[in-house]
VODO-161787 format. One line per field, with one value per residue: residue number from 1; x, y, z of N, C-alpha, C in turn. Coordinates in steps of 0.001 Angstrom, whole numbers, plus 524288, in hexadecimal, padded with zeros to 5 digits. Atoms other than C-alpha are relative to their C-alpha. Layout:
pos c(NUM  ...)
npx c(X  ...)
npy c(Y  ...)
npz c(Z  ...)
capx c(X  ...)
capy c(Y  ...)
capz c(Z  ...)
cpx c(X  ...)
cpy c(Y  ...)
cpz c(Z  ...)
***
This chain:
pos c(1  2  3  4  5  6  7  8  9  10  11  12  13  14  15  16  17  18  19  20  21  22  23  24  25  26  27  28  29  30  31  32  33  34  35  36  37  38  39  40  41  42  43  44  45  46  47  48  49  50  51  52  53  54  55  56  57  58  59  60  61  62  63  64  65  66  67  68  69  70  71  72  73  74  75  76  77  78  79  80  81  82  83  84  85  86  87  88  89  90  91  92  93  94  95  96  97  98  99  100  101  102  103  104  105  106  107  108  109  110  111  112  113  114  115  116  117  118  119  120  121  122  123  124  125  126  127  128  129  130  131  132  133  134  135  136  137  138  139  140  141  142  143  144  145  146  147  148  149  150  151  152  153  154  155  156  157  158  159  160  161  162  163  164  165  166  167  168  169  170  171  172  173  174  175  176  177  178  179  180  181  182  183  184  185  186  187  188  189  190  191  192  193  194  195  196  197  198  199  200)
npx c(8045E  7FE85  800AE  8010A  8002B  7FC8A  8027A  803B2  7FFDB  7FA48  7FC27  7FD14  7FBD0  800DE  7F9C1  7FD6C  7FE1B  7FA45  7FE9D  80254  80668  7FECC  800C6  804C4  7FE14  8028A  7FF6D  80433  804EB  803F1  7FF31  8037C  7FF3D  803AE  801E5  80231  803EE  8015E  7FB68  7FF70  7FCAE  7FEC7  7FC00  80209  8041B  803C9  805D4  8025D  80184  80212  80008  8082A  80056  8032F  80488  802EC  80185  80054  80785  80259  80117  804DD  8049C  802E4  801E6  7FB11  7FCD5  7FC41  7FB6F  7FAFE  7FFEF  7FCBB  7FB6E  7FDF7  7FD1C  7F8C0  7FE33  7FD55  7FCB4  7FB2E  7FF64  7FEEC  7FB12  7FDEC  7FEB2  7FCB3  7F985  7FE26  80411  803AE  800F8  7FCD6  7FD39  7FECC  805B9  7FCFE  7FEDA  8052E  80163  7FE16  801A4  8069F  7FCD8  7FD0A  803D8  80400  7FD39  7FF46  8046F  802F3  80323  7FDB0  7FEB6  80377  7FB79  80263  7FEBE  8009C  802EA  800B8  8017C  803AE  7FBAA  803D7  7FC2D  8000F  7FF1E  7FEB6  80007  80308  80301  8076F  803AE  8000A  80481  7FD73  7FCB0  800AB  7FFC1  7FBF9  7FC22  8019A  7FCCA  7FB04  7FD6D  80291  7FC14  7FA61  7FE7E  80365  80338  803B4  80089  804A6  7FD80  80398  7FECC  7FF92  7FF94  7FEDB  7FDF8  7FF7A  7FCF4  801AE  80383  7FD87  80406  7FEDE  7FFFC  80002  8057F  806DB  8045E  7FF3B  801EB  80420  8004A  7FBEF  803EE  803B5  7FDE3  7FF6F  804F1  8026E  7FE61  7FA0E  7F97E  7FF50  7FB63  80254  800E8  7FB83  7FE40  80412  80169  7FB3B  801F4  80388  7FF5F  801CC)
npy c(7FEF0  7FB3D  7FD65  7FB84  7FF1A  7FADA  7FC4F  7FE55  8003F  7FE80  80643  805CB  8023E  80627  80321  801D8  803B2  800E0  8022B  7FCA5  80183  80276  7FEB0  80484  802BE  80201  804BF  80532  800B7  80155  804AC  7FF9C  80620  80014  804B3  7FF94  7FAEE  7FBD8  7FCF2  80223  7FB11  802CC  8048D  8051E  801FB  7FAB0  7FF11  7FF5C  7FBC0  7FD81  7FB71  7FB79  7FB48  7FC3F  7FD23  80402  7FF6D  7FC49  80237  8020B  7FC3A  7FBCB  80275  8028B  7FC0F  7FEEB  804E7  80360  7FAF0  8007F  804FC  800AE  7FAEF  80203  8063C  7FE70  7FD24  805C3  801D3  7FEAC  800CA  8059D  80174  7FBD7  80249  80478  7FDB0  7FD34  80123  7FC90  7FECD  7FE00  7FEB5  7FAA1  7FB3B  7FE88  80489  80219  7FDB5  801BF  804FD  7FDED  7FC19  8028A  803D6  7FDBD  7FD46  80553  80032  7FA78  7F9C3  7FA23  7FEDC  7FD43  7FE8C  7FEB6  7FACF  800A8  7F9CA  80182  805A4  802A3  80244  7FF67  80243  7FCFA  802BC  7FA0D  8021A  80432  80020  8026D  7FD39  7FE2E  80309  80476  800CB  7FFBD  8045F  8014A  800A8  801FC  804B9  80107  7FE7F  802E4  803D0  7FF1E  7FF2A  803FE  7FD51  7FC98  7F93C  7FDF7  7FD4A  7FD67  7FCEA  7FA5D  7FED1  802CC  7FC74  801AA  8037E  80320  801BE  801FD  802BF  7FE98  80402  7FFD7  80252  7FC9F  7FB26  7FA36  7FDF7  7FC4F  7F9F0  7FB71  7FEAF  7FB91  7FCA2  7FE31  7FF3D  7FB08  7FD68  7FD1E  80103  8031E  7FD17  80000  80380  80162  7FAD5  8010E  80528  7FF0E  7FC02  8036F  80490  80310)
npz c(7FCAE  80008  7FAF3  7FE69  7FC7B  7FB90  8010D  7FCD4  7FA64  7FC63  8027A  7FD79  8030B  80420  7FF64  8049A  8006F  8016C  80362  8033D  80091  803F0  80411  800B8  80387  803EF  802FD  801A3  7FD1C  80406  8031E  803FE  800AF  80438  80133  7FCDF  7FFEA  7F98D  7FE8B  7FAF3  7FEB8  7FC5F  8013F  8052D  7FD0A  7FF62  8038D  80565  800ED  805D5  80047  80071  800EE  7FD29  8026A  7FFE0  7FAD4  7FDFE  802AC  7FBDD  7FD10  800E9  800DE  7FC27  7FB02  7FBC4  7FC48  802B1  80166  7F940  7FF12  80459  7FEA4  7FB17  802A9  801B2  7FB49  7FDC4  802E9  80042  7F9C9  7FEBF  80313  7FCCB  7FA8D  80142  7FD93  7FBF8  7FBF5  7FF53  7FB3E  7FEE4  80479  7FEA5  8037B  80506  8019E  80211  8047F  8050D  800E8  8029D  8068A  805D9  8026F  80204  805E6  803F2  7FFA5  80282  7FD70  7FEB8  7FD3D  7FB0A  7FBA3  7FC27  7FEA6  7FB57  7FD63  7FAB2  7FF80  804E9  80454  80545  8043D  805B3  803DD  80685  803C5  7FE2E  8038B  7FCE2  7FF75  7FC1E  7FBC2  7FF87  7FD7D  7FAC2  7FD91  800D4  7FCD7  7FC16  8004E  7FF53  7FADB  7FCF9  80078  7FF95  7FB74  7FBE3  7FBE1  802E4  80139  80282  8027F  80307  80424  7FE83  805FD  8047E  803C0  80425  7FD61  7FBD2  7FD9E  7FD79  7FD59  7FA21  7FE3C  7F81F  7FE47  801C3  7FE21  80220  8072F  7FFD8  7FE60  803FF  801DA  80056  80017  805E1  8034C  7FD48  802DC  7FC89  801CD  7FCCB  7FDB6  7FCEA  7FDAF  7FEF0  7FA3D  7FBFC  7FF65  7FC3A  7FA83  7FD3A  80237  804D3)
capx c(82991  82699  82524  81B59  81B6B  82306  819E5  80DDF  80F16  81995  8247E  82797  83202  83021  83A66  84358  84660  856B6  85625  85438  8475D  8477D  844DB  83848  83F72  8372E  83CA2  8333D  827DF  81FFE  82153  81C6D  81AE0  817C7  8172D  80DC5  8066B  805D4  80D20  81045  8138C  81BB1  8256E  82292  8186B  81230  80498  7FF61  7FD29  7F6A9  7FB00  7EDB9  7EE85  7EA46  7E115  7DA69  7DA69  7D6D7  7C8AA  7C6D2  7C78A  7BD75  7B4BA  7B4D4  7AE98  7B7DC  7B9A5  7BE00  7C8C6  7CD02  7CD86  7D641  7DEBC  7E0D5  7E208  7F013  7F321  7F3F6  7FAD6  80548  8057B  8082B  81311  8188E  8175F  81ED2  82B6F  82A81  825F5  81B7E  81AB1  8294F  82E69  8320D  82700  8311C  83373  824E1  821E0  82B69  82729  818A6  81EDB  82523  81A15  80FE3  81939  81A30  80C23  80A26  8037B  80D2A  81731  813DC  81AE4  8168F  8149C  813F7  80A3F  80BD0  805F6  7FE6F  80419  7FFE6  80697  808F8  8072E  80E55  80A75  7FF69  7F780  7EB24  7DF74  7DD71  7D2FE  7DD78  7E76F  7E4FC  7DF61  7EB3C  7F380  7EE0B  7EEDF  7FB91  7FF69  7F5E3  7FBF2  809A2  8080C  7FD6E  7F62F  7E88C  7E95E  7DEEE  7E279  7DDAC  7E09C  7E624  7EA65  7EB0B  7F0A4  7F6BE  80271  800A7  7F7EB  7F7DD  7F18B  7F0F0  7F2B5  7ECC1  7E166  7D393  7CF9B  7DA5D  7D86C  7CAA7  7CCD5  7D788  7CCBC  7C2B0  7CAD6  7CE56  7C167  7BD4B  7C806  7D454  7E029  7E53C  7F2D3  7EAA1  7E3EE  7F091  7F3B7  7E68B  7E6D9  7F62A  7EF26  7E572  7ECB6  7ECCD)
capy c(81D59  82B8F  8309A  83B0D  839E3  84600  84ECB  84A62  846FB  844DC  83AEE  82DC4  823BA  8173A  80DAD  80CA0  7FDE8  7FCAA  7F2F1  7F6DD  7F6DC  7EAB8  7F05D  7E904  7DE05  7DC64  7D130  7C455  7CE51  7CBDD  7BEF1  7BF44  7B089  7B21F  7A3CA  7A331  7B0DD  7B5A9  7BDD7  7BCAA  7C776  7C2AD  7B9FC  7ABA1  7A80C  7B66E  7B8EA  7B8C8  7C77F  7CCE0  7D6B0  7E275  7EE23  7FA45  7FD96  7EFE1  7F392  80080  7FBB8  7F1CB  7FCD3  80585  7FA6E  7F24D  7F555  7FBE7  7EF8A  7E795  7F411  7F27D  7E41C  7E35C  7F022  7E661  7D8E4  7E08B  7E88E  7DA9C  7D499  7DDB3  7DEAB  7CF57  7CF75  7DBFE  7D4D7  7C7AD  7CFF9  7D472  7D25F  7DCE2  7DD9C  7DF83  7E64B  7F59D  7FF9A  800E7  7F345  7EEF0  7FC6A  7F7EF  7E9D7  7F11C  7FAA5  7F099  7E64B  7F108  7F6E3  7E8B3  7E7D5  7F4CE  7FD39  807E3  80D10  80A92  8134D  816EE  82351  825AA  8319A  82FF0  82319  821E1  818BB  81C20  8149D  81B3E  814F3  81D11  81ACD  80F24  80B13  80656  80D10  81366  80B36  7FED3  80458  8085A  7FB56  7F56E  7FAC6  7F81A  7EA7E  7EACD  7F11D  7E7A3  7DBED  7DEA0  7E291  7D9C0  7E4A3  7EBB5  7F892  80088  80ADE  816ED  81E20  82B7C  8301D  82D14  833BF  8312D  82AA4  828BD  8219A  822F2  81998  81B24  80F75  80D2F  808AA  8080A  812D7  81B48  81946  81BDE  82962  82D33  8297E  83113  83C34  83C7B  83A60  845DD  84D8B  84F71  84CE8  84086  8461D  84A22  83F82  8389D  843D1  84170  8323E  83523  83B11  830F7  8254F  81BB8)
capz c(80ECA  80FD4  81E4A  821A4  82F7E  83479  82C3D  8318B  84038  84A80  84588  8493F  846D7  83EB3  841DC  83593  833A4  83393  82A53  81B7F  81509  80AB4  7FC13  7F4C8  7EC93  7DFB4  7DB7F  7D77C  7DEE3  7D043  7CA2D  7BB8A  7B7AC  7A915  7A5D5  7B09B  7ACD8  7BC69  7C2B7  7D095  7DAC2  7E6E1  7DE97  7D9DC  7E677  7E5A2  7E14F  7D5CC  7D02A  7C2AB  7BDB5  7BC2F  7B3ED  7BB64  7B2B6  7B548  7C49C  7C2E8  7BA90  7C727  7D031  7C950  7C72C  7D3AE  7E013  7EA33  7F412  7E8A3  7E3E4  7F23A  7F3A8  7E6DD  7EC74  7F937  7F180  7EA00  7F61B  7FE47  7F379  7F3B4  8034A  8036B  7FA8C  801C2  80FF0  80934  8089C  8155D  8237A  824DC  832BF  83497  828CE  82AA7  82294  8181E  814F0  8143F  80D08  80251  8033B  7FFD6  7F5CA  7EE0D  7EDC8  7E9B0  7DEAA  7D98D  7D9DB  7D237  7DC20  7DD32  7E4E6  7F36D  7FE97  80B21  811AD  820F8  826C3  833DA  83762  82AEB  820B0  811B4  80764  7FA4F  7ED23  7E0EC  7D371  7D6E5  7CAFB  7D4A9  7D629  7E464  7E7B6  7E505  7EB63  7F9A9  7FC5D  7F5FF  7FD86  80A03  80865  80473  8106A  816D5  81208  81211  82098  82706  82CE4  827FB  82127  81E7C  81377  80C7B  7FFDA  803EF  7F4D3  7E97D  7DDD3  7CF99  7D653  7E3CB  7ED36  7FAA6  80545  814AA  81BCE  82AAE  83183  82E11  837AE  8322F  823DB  826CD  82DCC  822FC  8193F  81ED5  82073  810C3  80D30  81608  80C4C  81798  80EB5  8111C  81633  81F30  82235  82541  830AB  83704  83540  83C74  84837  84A12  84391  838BC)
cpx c(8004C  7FD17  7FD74  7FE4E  800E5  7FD87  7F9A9  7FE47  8056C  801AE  7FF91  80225  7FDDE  80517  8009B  80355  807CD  80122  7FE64  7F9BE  8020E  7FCA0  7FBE9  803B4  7F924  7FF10  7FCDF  7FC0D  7FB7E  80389  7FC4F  801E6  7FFA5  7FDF4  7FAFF  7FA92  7FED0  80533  7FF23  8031E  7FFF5  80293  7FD02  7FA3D  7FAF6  7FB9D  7FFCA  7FD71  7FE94  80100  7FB7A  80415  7FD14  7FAC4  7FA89  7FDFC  7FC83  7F8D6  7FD47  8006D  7FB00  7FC49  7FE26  7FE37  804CF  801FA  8041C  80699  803C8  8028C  80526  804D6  80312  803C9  80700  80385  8030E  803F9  80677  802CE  802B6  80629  803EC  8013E  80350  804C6  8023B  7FCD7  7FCBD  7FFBD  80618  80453  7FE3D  7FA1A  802BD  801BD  7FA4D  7FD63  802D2  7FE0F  7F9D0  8009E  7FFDE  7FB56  7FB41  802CD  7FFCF  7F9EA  7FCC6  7FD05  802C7  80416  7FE09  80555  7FC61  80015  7FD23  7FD41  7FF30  80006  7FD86  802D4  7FE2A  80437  7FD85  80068  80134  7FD5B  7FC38  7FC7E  7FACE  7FFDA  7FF60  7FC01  80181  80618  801B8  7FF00  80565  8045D  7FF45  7FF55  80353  802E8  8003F  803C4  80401  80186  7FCD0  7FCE5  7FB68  80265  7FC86  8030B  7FD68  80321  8001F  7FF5C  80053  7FFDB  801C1  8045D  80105  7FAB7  80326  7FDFE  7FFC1  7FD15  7FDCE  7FCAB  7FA29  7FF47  8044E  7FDE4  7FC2C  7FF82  80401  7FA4A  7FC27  80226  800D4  7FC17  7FBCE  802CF  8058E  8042A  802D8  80635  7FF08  7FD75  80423  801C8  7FB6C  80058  804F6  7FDEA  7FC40  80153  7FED4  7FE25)
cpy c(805B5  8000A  80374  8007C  8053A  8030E  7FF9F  7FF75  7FDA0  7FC63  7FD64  7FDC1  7FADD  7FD60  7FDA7  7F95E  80044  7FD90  80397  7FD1C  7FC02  80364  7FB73  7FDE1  7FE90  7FB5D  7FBBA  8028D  7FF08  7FD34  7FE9C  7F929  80005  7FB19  7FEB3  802E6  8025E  80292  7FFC8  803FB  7FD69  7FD31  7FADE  7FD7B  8065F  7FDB9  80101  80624  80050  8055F  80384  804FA  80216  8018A  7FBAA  80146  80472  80030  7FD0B  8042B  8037C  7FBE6  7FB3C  801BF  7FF5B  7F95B  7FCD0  800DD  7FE1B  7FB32  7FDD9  803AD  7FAA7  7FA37  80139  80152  7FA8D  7FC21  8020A  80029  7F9BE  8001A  80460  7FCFD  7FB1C  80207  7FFE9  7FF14  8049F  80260  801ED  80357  80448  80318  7FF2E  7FAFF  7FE27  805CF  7FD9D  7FAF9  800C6  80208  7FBE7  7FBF4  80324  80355  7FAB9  80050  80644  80316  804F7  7FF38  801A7  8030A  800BC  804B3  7FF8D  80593  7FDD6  7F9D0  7FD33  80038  800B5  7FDCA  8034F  7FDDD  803FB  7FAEC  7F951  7FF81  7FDE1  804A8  80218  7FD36  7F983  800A0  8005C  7F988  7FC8B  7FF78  800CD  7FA71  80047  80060  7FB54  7F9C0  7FF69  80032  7FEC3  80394  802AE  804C3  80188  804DB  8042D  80399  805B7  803E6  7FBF9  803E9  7FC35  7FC59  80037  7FFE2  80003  7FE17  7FEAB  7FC1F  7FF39  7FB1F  80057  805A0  80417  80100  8026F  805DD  802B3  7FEEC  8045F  8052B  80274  7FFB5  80606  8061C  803CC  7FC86  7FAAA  7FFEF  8004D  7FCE4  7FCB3  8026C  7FE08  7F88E  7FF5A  7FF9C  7FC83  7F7FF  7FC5A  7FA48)
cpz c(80199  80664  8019D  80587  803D6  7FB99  800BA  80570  80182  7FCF7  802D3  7FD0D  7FE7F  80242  7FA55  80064  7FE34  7FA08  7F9ED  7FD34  7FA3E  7FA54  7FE15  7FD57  7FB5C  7FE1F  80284  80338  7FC6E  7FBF1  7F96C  7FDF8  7F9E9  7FD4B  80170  7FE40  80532  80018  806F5  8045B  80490  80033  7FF61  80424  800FC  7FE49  7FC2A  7FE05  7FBAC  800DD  7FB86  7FBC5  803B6  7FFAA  80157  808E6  800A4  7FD61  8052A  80379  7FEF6  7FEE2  80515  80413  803B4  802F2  7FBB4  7FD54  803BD  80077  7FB63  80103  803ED  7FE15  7FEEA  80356  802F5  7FDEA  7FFA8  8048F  800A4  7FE9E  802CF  80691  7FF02  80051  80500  804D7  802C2  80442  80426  7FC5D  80246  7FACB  7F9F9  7FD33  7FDB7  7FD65  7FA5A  7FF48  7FC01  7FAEA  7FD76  7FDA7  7FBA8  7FA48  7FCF3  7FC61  7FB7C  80228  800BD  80363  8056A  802D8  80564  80411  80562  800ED  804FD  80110  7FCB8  7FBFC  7FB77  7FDA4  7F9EC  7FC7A  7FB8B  7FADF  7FF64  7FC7C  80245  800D6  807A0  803BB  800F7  80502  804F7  8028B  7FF97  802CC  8064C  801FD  7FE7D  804A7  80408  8008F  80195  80747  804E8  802CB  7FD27  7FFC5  7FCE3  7FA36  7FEFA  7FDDD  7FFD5  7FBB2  7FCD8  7FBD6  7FB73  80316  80413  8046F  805EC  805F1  80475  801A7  80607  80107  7FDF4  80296  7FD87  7FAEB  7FF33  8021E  7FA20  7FA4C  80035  800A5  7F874  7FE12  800DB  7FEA6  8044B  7FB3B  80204  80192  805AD  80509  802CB  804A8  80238  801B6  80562  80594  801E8  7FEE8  7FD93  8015A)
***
């Protein structure tokens, strides 16, 4: 988890959990049945998954209308959030425990390397190397979050580049001010410092 607190406003302390942070265990999280023909993510009572080419997501993206893009970003997002909160108890697990719990489900899952990066009070999670489209993967991972941690999060798509994505987590009214701020062409670095000052 990278830290940029003490380069853009005053510090504060996090309380570091004593204990250590548990590592994702992989094992039985994708069950390939082949007798069967499913495959099963979550071990032998998981859900039922298909596995998509990209190229097959990335045709439904340019050809359906937005809500439905989103609605399909949220469906995977939640999916992976579920299986991420089954490890772990959401509401008392340390940042660094239920980030890796998130990490590991969404690397299973093929969205990328997630991490999470701190600006002040505003949380953006980072996806490396993420073969979804930008208009799959913000929602995505907003339910995941959502899921995994029982609480609404609004989101919005800060960058995006050849390998990474990266997607600032709050409230509606902030997302919407850091929105209109990047659409109005402030840097969203930027935006991030102002959202600081009036909060996420």
């Amino acid at each position: 988890m990278t830290d940029l607190t003490l380069s853009l406003c005053r510090p504060y302390k996090l309380k570091k959990s004593a204990m250590a942070v548990p590592s994702f265990d992989p094992t039985h999280a994708v069950r390939f049945d082949l007798p069967h023909g499913s495959v099963r993510a979550g071990g032998d009572s998981g859900e039922r998954v298909l596995l998509v080419p990209t190229s097959a997501l990335d045709d439904l993206v340019l050809s359906a209308p937005q809500e439905a893009v989103e609605a399909l970003g949220r469906a995977l997002g939640a999916a992976i959030g579920r299986r991420a909160a089954s490890r772990l108890d959401p509401r008392s697990a340390p940042i660094d425990a239920f980030v890796t719990q998130l990490a590991g489900e969404a690397a299973i899952a093929g969205v990328g390397a997630l991490s999470i990066e701190r600006w002040g009070r505003a949380l953006v999670v980072v996806v490396e190397d993420s073969p979804l489209s930008s208009a799959l993967l913000a929602p995505l991972v907003a339910a995941a979050v959502e899921a995994a941690s029982g609480k609404h999060v609004a989101c919005a798509l800060l960058s995006r580049d050849e390998r990474t994505a990266r997607v600032l987590l709050g409230s509606e009214t902030g997302i919407a001010r850091a929105r209109e701020w990047i659409a109005s062409g402030i840097p969203w670095g930027e935006a991030l410092v102002k959202l600081h000052g009036g909060g996420v």
